[in-house]
GUFITI-760420 format. One record per residue (C-alpha): x, z, y; residue in one letter. Coordinates in nm, 3 decimals. Example, Ala and Ser with C-alpha at 12.3 -4.5 7.8 and 13.67 -1.06 7.14 Angstrom:
      xx      zz      yy tido
   1.230   0.780  -0.450    A
   1.367   0.714  -0.106    S
***
This chain:
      xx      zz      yy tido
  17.558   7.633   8.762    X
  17.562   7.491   9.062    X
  17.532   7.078   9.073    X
  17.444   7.018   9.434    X
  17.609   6.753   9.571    X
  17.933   6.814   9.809    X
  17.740   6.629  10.078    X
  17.851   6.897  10.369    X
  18.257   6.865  10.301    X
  18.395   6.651  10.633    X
  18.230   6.329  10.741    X
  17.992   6.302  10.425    X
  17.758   6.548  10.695    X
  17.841   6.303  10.982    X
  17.452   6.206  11.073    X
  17.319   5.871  11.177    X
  17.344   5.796  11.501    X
  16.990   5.758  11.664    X
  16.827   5.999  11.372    X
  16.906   6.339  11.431    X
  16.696   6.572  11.258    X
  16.711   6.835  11.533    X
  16.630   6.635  11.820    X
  16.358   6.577  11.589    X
  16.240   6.937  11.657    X
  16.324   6.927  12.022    X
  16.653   7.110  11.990    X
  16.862   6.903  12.227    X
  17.122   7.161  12.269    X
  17.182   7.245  11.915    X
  17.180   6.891  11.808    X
  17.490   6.818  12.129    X
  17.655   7.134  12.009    X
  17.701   6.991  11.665    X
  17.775   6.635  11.703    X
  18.034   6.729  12.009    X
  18.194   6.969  11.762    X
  18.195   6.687  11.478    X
  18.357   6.462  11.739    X
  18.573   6.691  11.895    X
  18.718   6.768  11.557    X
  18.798   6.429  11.493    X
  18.933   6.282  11.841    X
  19.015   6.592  12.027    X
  18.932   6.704  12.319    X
  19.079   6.353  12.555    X
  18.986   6.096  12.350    X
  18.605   6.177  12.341    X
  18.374   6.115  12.641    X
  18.037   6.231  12.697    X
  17.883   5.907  12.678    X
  18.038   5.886  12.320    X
  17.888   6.226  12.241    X
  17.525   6.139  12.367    X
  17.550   5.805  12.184    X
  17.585   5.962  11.894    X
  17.290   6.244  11.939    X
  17.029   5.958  12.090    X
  17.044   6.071  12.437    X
  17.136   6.001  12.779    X
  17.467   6.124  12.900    X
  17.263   6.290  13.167    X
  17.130   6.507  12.942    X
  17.420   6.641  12.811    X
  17.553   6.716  13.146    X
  17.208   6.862  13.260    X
  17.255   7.081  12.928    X
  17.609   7.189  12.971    X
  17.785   7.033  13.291    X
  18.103   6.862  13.271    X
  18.292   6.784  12.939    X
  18.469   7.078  12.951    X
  18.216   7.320  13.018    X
  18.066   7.149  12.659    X
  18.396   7.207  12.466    X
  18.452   7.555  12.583    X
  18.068   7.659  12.467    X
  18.156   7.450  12.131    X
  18.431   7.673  12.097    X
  18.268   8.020  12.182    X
  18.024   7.885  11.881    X
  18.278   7.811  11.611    X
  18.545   8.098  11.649    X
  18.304   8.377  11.513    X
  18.183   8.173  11.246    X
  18.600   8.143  11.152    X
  18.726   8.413  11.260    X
  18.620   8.686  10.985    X
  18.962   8.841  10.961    X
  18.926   9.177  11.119    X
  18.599   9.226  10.948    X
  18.717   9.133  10.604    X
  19.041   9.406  10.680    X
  18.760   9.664  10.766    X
  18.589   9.596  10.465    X
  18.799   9.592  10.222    X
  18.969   9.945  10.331    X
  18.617  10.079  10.328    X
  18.594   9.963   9.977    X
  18.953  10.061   9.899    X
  19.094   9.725   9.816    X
  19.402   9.587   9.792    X
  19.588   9.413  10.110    X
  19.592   9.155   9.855    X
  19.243   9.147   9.750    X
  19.181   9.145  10.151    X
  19.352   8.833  10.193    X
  19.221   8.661   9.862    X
  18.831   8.701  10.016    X
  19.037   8.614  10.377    X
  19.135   8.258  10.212    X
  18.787   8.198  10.013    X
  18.577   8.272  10.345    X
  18.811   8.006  10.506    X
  18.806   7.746  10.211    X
  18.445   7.787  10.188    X
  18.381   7.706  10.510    X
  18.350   7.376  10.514    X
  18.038   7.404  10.255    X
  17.820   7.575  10.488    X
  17.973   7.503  10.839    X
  18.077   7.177  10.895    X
  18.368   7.060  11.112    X
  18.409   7.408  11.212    X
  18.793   7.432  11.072    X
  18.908   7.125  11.172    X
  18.742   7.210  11.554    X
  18.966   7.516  11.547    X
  19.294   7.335  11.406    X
  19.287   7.095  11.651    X
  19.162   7.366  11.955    X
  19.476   7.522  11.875    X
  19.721   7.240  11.991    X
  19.496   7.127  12.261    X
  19.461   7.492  12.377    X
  19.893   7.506  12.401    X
  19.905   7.186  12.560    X
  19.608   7.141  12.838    X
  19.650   7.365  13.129    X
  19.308   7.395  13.200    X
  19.198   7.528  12.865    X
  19.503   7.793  12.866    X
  19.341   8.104  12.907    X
  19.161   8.044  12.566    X
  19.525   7.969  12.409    X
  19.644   8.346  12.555    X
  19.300   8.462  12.422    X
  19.379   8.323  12.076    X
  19.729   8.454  12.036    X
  19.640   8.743  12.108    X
  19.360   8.789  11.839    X
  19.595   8.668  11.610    X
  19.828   8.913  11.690    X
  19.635   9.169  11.640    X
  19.485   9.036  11.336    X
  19.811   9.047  11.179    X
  19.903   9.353  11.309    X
  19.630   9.511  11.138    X
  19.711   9.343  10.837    X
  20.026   9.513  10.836    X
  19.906   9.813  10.892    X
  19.627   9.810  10.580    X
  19.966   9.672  10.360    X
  20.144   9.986  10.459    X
  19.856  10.174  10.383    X
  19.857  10.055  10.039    X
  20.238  10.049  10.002    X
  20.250   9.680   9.926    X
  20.448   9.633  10.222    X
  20.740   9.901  10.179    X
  20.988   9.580  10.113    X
  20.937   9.528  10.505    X
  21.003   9.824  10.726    X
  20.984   9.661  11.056    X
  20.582   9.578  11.140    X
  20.657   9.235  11.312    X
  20.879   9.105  11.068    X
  20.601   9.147  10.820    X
  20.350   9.071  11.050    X
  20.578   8.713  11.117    X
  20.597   8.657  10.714    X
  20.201   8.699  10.670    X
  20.140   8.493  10.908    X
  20.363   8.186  10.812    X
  20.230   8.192  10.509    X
  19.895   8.216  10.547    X
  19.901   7.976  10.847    X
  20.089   7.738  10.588    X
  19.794   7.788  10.360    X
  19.546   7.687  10.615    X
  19.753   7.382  10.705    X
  19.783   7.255  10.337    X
  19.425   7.309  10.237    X
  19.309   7.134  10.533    X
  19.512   6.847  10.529    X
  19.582   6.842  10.163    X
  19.330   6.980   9.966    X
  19.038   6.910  10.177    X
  19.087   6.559  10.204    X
  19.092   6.503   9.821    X
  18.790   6.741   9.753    X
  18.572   6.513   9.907    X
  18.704   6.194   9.723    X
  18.701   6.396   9.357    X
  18.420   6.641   9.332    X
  18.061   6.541   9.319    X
  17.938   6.919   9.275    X
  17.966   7.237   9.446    X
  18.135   7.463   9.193    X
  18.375   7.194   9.161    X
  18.581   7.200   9.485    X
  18.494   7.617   9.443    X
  18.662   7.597   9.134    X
  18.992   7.422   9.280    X
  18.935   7.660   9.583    X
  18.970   7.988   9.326    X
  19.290   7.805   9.185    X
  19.443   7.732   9.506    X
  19.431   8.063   9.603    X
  19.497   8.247   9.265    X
  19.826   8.012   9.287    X
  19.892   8.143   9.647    X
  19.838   8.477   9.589    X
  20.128   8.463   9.299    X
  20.359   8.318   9.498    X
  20.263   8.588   9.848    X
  20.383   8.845   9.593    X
  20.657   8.715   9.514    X
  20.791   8.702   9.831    X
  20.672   9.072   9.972    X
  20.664   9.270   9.637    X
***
């Protein structure tokens, strides 16, 4: 059993300012990569300056911009570090048809990657919650928006295409009507665990397989009511 703390979950990995342990090791970058995203995630992209961000790290603000230029230059390379880490969902949909899974049992591993997350990658859900308003609404970080929507679009159009292969989608015979229902409700799973579930997690559990414990319900419970609706 696992009785590690739930240290990581949200701010309980926020480090001290002045201490931090890469910086320690001479890993600048790394260590304004992380605290940007931490603060990003928090304020979003207007109300955080780069003075605030190199406060928090121990440095001048003259080294961040000597690392990564102006502040958007920093939250676009934040960004180009997070996505991958949360955006598994083509490679979980090639997986699980190699392994001849369910589109069911694809989604259920979709929604623990994702709930896990914030266990071994910090800050990295909330980043991408937030990128997607401030994507939508600040012209000069549009073209990542139109990136965005389109990976999604695809992403759920291959989900659609893996439930026809396994006939769990026969109930819908028009792809983007089923793509549109999978993705409101997964989207609406994202959005409750995050600003729901999350939150409470941290205030509850002490332990690891605690919050994975209320993850596997969460989902178990999701999955029962996904069926409902498309079976």
């Amino acid at each position: 059993m696992n009785t590690s703390p739930i240290e990581p979950l949200g701010d309980l990995q926020t480090k001290k300012a002045g201490r931090p342990s890469a910086l320690h090791q001479g890993n600048v970058r790394i260590e304004i990569i992380e605290t940007a995203r931490r603060l990003f995630a928090k304020k979003g992209f207007e109300a955080v300056s780069v003075s605030a961000i190199a406060a928090e790290v121990g440095v001048a603000s003259t080294t961040v911009s000597h690392h990564f230029g102006p502040k958007e230059n920093l939250w676009r390379e934040v960004y180009a570090q997070t996505f991958p880490a949360v955006s598994t969902g083509r490679d979980i949909i090639a997986a699980s048809r190699q392994s001849n899974f369910s589109m069911m049992e694809a989604i259920r591993k979709l929604l623990l990657h994702h709930s896990l997350l914030p266990l071994t990658k910090p800050h990295h859900v909330e980043f991408m919650f937030r990128a997607l308003v401030e994507t939508s609404s600040n012209p000069a970080l549009r073209d990542i928006y139109a990136t965005r929507v389109g990976y999604q679009e695809g992403f759920y159009m291959r989900l659609v295409e893996f439930g026809r292969e396994t006939g769990e989608l026969n109930k819908f015979p028009d792809n983007k009507q089923a793509a549109q229902i999978l993705r409101f409700a997964l989207m609406g799973y994202y959005f409750y665990f995050e600003h729901h579930v999350l939150p409470g997690a941290v205030r509850e559990f002490e332990h690891v397989d605690d919050f994975k414990n209320l993850v596997t319900t969460q989902i178990e419970d999701f999955i029962k009511s996904l069926k409902l609706v498309i079976q």
